[in-house]
C-alpha positions as MATLAB code, in Angstrom:
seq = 'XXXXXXXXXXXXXXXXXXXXXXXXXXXXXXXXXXXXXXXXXXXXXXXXXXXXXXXXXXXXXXXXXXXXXXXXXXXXXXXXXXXXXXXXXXXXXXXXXXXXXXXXXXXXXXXXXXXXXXXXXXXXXXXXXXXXXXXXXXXXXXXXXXXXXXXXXXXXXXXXXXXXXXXXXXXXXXXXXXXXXXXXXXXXXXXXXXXXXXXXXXXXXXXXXXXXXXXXXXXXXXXXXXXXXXXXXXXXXXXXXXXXXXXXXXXXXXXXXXXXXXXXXXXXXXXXXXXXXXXXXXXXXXXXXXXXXXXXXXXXXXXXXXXXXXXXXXXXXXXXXXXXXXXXXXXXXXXXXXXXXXXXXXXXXXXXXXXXXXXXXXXXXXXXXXXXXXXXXXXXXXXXXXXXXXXXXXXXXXXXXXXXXXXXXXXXXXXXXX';
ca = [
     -22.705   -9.794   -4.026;
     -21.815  -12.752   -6.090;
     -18.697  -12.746   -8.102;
     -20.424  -13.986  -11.246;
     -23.244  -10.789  -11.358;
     -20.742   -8.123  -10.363;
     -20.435   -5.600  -12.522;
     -17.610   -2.516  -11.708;
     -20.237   -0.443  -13.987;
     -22.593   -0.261  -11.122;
     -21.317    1.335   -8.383;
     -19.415    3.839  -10.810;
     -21.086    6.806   -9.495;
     -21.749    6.163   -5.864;
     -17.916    5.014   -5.540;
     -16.112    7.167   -7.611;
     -18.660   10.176   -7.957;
     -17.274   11.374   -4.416;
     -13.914   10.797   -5.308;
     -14.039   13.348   -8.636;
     -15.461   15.910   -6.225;
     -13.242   15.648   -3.845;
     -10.171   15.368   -6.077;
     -11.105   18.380   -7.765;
     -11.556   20.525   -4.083;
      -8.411   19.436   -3.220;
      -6.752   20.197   -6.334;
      -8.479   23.248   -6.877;
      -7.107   25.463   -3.962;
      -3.162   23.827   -4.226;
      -1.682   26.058   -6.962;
      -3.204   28.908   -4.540;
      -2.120   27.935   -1.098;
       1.000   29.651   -0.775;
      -0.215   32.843   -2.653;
      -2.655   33.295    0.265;
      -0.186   32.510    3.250;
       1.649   35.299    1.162;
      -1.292   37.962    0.857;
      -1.825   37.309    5.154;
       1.817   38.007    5.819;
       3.934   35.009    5.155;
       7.333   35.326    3.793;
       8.919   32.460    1.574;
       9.909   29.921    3.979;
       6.848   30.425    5.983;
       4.128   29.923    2.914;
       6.233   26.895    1.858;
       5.794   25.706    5.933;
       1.708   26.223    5.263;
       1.586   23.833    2.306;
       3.031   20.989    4.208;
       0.570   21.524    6.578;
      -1.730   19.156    4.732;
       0.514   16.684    4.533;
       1.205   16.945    8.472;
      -2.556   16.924    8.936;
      -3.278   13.711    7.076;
      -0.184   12.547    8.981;
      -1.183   12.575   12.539;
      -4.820   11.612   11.539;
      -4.397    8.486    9.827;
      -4.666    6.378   13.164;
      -7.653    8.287   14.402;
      -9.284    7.659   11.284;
      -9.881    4.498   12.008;
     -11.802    4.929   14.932;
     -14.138    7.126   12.677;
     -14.865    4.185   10.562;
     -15.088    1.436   12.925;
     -17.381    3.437   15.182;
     -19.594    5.124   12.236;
     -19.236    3.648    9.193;
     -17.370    3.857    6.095;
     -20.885    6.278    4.879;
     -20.664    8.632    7.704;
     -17.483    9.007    7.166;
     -16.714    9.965    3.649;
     -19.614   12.497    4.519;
     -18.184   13.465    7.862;
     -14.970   13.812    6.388;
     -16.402   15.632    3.128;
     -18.512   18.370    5.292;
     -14.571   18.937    7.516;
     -12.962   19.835    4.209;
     -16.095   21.933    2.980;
     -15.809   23.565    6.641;
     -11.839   24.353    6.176;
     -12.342   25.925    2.395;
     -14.767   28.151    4.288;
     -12.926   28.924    6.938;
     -10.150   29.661    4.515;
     -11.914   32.172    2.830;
     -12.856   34.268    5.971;
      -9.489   33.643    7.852;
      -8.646   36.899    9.149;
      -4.798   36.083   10.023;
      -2.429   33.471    8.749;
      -2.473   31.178   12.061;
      -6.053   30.897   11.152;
      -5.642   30.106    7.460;
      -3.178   27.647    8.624;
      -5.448   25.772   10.740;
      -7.612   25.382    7.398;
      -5.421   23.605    5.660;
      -4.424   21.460    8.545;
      -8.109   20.641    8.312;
      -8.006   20.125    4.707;
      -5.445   17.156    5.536;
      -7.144   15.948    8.508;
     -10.626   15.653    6.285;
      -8.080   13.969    3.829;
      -7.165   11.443    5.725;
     -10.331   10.043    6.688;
     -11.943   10.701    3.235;
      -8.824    8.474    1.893;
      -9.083    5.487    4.605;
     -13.188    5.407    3.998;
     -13.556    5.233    0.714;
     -10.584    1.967    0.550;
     -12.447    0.495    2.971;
     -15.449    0.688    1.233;
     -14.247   -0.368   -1.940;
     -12.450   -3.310   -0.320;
     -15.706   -4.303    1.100;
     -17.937   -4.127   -1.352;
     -15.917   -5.389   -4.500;
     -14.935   -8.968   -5.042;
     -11.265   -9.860   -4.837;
     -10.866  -10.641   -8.423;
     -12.210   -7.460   -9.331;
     -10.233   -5.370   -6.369;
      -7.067   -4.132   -8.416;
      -9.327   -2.634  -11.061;
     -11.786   -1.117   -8.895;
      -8.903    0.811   -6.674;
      -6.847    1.278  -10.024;
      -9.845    3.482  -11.129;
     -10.315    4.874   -7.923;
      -6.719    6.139   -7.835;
      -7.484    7.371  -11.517;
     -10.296    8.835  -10.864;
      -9.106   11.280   -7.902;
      -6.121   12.271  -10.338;
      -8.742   13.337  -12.442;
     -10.631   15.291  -10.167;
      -7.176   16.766   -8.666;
      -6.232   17.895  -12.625;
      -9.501   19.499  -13.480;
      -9.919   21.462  -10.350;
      -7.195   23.990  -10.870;
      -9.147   24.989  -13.717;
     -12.367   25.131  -12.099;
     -10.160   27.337   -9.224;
      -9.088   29.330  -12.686;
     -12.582   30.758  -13.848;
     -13.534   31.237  -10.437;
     -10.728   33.725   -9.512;
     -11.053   35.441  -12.793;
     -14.336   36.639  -10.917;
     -13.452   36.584   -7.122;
      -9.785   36.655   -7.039;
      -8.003   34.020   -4.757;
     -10.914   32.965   -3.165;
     -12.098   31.557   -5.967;
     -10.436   28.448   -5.564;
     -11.481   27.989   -2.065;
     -15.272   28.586   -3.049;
     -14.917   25.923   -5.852;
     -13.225   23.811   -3.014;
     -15.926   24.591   -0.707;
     -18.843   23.803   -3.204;
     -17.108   20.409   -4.625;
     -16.355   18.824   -0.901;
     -20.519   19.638   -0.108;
     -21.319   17.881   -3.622;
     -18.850   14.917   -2.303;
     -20.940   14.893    0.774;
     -24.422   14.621   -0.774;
     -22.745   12.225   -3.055;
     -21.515    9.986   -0.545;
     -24.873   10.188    1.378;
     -26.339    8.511   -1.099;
     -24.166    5.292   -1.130;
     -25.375    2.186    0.782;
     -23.918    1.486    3.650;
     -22.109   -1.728    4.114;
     -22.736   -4.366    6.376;
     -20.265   -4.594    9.623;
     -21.354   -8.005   11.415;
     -17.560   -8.302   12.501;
     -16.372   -5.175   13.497;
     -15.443   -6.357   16.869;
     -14.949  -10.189   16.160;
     -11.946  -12.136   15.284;
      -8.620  -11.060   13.872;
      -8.356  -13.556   11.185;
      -4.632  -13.743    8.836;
      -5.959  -12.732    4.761;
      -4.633  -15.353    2.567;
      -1.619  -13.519    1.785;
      -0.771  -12.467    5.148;
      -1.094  -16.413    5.543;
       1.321  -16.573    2.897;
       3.942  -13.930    3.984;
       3.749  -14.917    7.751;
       2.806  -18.839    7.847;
       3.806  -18.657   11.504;
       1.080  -15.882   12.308;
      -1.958  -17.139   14.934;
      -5.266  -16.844   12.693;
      -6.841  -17.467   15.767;
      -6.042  -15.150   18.600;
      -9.323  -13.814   20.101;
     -10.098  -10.080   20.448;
     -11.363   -6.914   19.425;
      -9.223   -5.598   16.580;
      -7.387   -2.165   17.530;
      -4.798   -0.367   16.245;
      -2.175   -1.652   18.554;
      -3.416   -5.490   18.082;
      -3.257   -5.124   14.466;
       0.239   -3.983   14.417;
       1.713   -6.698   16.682;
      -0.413   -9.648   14.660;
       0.448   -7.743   11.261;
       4.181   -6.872   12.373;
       5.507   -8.616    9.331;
       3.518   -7.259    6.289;
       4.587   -3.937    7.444;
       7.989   -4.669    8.339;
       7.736   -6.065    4.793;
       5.593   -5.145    2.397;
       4.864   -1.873    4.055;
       8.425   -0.696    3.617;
       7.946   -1.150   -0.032;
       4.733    1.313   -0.534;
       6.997    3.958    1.711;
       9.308    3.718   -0.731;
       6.436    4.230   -3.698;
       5.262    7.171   -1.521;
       8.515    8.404   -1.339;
       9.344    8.527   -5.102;
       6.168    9.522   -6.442;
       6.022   12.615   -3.523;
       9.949   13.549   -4.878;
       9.268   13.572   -8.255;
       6.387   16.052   -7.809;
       8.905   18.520   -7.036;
      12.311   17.506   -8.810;
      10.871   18.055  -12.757;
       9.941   21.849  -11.649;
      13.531   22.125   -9.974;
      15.860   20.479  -12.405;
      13.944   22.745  -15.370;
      14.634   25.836  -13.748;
      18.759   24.731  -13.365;
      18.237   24.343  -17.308;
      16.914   27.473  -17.600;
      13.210   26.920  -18.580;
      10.833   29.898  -18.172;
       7.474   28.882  -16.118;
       5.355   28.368  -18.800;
       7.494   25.564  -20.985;
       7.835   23.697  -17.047;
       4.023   24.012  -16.281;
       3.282   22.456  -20.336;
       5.805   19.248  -19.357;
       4.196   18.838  -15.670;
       0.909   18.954  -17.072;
       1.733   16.648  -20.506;
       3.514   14.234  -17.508;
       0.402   13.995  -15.765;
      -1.871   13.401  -18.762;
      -0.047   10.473  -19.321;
      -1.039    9.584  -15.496;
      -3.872    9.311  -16.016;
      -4.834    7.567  -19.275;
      -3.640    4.353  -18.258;
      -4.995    3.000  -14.874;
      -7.539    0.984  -15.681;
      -5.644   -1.614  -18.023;
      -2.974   -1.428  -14.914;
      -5.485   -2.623  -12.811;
      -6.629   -5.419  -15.541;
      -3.237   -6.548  -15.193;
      -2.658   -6.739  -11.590;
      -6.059   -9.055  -11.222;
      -5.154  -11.192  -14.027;
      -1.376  -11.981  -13.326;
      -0.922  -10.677   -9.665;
       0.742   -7.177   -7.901;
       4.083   -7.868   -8.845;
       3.396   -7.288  -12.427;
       2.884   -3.723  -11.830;
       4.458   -2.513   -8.765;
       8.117   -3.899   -9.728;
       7.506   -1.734  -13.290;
       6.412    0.794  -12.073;
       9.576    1.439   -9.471;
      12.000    0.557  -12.347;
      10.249    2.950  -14.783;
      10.372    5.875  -12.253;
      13.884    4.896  -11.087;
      15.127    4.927  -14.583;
      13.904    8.012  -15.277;
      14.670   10.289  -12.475;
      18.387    8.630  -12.883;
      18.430   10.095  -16.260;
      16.808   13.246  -15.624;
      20.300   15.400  -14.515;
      21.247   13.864  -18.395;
      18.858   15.900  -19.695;
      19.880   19.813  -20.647;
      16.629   20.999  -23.330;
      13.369   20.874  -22.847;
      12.512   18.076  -25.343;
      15.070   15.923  -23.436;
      13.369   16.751  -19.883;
       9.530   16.156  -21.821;
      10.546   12.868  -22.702;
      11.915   11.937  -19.633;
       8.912   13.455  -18.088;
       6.354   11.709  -20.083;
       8.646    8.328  -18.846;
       7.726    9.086  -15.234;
       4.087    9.929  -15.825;
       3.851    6.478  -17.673;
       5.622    4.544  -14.410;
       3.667    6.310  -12.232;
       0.379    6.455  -14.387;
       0.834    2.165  -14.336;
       0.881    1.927  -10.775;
      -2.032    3.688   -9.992;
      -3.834    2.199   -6.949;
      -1.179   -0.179   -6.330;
      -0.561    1.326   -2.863;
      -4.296    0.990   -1.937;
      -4.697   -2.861   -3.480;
      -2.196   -4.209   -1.823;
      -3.214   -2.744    1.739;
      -6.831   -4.241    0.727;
      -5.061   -7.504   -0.192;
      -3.045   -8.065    2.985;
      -6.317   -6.039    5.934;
      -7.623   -8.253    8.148;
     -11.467   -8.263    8.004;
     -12.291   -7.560   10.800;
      -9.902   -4.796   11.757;
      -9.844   -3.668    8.173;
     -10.027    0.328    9.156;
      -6.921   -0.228   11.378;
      -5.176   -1.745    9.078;
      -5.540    0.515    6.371;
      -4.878    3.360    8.736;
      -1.212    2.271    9.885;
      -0.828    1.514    5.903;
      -1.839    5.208    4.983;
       0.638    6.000    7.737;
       3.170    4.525    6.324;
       2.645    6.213    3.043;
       2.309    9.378    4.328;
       5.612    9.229    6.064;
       7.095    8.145    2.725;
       5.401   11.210    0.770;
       7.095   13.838    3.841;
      10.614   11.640    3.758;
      10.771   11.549   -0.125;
      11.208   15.330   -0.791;
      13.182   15.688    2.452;
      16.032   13.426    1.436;
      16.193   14.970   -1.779;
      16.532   18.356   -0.062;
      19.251   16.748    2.184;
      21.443   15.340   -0.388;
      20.941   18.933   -2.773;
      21.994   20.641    0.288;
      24.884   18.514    0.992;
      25.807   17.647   -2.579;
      24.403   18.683   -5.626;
      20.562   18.765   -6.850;
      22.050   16.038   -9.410;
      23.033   13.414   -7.138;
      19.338   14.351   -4.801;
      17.583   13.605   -7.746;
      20.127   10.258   -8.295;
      19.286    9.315   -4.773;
      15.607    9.260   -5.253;
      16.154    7.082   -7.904;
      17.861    4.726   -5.862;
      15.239    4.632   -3.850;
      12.994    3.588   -6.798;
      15.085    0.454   -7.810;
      15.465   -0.519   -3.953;
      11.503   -0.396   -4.043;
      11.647   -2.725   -6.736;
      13.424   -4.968   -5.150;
      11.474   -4.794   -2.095;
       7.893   -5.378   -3.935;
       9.561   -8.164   -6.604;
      11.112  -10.107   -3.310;
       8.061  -10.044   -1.046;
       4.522   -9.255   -2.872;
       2.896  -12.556   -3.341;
       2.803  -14.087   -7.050;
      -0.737  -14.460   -7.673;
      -3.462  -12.274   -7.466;
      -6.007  -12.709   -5.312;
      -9.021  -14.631   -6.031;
      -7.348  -15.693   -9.183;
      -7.394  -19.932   -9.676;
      -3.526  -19.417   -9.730;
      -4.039  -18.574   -5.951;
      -6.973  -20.996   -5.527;
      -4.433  -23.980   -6.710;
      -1.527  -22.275   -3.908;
      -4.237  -22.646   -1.127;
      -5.694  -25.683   -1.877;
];
C-alpha cells in the first residue's frame, strides 16, 4: 500500500465498522451487570466482585491472545473473538445461577481481549506509519462511541424485555461485529516466524539491543529482547491505564460526598464523556505531525490537574467543570496507548508484543481504582483521589523523559536515522 495513495477513508468501514459494534455490545450490558448478579442472588460486595470479572478475564487472556493471532490471523480472530462475546451475551441471558452468569462475563473479557489485540494488529499492519496515530486515534474514538450509544440501545430494549434486553442488544451487535469483520481482507503474514528485528524507536530507546538474534518470535523472546521499552515506556501507559480506570469511578464518588442526587452525577459523567469523544481525531493529527510526546505528556498533566482539584470542588457546576477538564485530557489522548505499542512491536512478533503491552495496561486499569480504594480506606477519599493524581503527573514525566521526539515516518525521524 503506498504511502502516497493511502487514504484513512477507505478502510473506514471494514476497520472501524467492527469496532462500533462491538463497543456498543460491550457498553450496552455494563450499566446492567450488577443488577443481574443482584436478581440471581448476589449481595453488594458480591455483584461489585462480578463486574471485575471482565477486567480479570481480559487480564489473564492477553498473552494467549497472541497465539490466536499468530496462528490464525488477525481476520479469524476479530471474528473468533466477536462470535465468544456473542456466545457469553447468550449465555448470559439463559444463566440459570450466578456462577454461571459469572462465567459470561469472564467470557465477555476473554473475547475482549483478543478482539482488542486483533484489531491493533491489524491496523498497525495495514496503515502506513505516518498515518498510524490517526488511524488508532479514531479507532480508540470510535469504540468510545460504540461503548456510549449502546446503553441506549440496552435502554429501548429492556423497556420491552426487561434486563435482558441489554444482553440481546449485546448478543445481536457482537454477531454484526463478526459478519463485519469477515468481510475485511486478510493481511499478509510472510514473517510470522522470521526474524526479531529492533523498530526504529526501539533502536532508539535501546541502541545496545541485537537487531539480529535469530528465532521464532514468542512471548518469552519478545520480553527479554524488548525488556527495556517495557521497563520504560511500558511503565508509562500503566500509569495512563491507571488514571483513566480511577477516574471512571472517583467523579461518581466524590459527587455523592457533595451530596448530588443520581441524576445531576449521571448528566456530568455523560457531558465528561461527550467531550471524549469529539476530539480524537485532531489528537491523532497531532501526534503524526509533531511526534507522541505532544499528546501523551498533555494529556497526563490535564488529568492530573484535574483530579488534584476535584476534592476543591463542593457544587455541581464546580465538579462539571472539572469534569469536562478530564474528559478533554482524556478525550486528547485517545489511542495513545495503542500507537505507541504499534510504534515500538517488532514485526515479526507484533501479536506478542502487543499482548504483554495490553497486559500491562490492564494491570494499570485493576491497580488504578485499587490504590484509590487503599488510600480512601486508610485516609480520606480526598487524598485517594490526590494520589491518583500523582500518579498522572509521574506519568508525565515518564512519557516526556522516554517517548521518542519524532513521530514515526515523519522526515524529522528520517533526518535522526539517516
Amino acid at each position: 500500500m503506498p504511502k502516497e495513495t493511502f487514504d484513512l477513508r477507505g478502510i473506514a468501514v471494514g476497520a472501524y465498522g467492527p469496532s462500533l459494534l462491538y463497543g456498543a455490545a460491550t457498553g450496552a450490558i455494563l450499566p446492567v451487570i450488577a443488577l443481574t448478579a443482584r436478581d440471581l442472588g448476589a449481595d453488594l460486595a458480591t455483584a461489585a466482585l462480578v463486574i471485575t470479572l471482565s477486567g480479570i478475564g481480559s487480564l489473564v487472556t492477553n498473552v494467549p491472545a497472541t497465539l490466536i493471532a499468530t496462528r490464525f490471523g488477525e481476520r479469524k480472530a476479530l471474528v473468533g473473538a466477536a462470535l465468544w462475546c456473542a456466545a457469553a451475551m447468550f449465555l448470559a441471558i439463559a444463566a440459570p445461577t450466578l456462577p454461571v452468569f459469572a462465567a459470561a462475563i469472564f467470557m465477555v473479557g476473554m473475547a475482549g481481549a483478543v478482539f482488542g489485540l486483533a484489531r491493533q494488529s491489524y491496523l498497525t499492519e495495514a496503515v502506513p506509519a505516518r498515518f498510524r496515530a490517526r488511524a488508532l486515534s479514531t479507532l480508540g474514538g470510535v469504540t468510545r462511541i460504540g461503548v456510549f450509544l449502546g446503553p441506549f440501545a440496552a435502554a429501548l430494549a429492556m423497556s420491552r424485555l426487561g434486563l435482558d434486553g441489554a444482553y440481546w442488544v449485546g448478543g445481536g451487535a457482537s454477531l454484526a461485529a463478526a459478519a463485519l469483520s469477515w468481510r475485511v481482507p486478510e493481511l499478509e503474514a510472510p514473517g510470522r516466524v522470521a526474524l526479531t528485528a529492533a523498530t526504529p524507536l526501539e533502536a532508539a530507546l535501546s541502541p545496545t539491543s541485537d537487531p539480529a538474534a535469530h528465532h521464532a518470535p514468542t512471548v518469552r523472546s519478545i520480553m527479554r529482547h524488548h525488556s527495556r521499552v517495557f521497563r520504560t515506556v511500558g511503565i508509562g501507559v500503566l500509569l495512563i491505564a491507571a488514571v483513566r480506570a480511577t477516574r471512571q469511578a472517583v467523579l461518581p464518588l466524590w459527587a455523592e460526598s457533595i451530596g448530588l442526587d443520581a441524576s445531576a452525577t449521571a448528566l456530568i459523567y455523560g457531558l465528561s464523556g461527550a467531550i471524549d469523544m469529539l476530539i480524537f481525531y485532531p489528537s491523532g493529527k497531532i501526534m503524526d505531525l509533531r511526534g507522541r510526546r505532544w499528546i501523551a505528556v498533555p494529556c497526563m498533566l490535564i488529568m492530573g490537574t484535574a483530579l488534584v482539584l476535584l476534592p476543591f470542588t463542593g457544587s455541581a457546576v464546580g465538579l462539571l467543570l472539572v469534569a469536562l477538564l478530564i474528559g478533554f485530557g482524556n478525550g486528547i489522548g485517545s489511542g495513545i496507548v495503542m500507537t505507541l505499542g504499534a510504534d515500538f512491536s517488532p514485526s515479526p512478533g507484533r501479536p506478542q508484543f502487543l499482548g504483554i503491552w495490553r497486559l500491562l495496561t490492564d494491570v494499570g486499569t485493576m491497580g488504578g481504582p485499587a490504590l484509590l480504594s487503599l488510600v480512601t480506606a486508610l485516609v480520606t477519599l480526598s487524598a485517594g483521589i490526590w494520589a491518583t493524581g500523582a500518579l498522572g503527573f509521574l506519568g508525565a514525566a515518564v512519557l516526556w523523559y522516554w517517548i521518542p521526539r519524532a513521530a514515526p515516518g515523519s522526515a524529522e525521524a528520517a533526518v535522526s536515522k539517516g
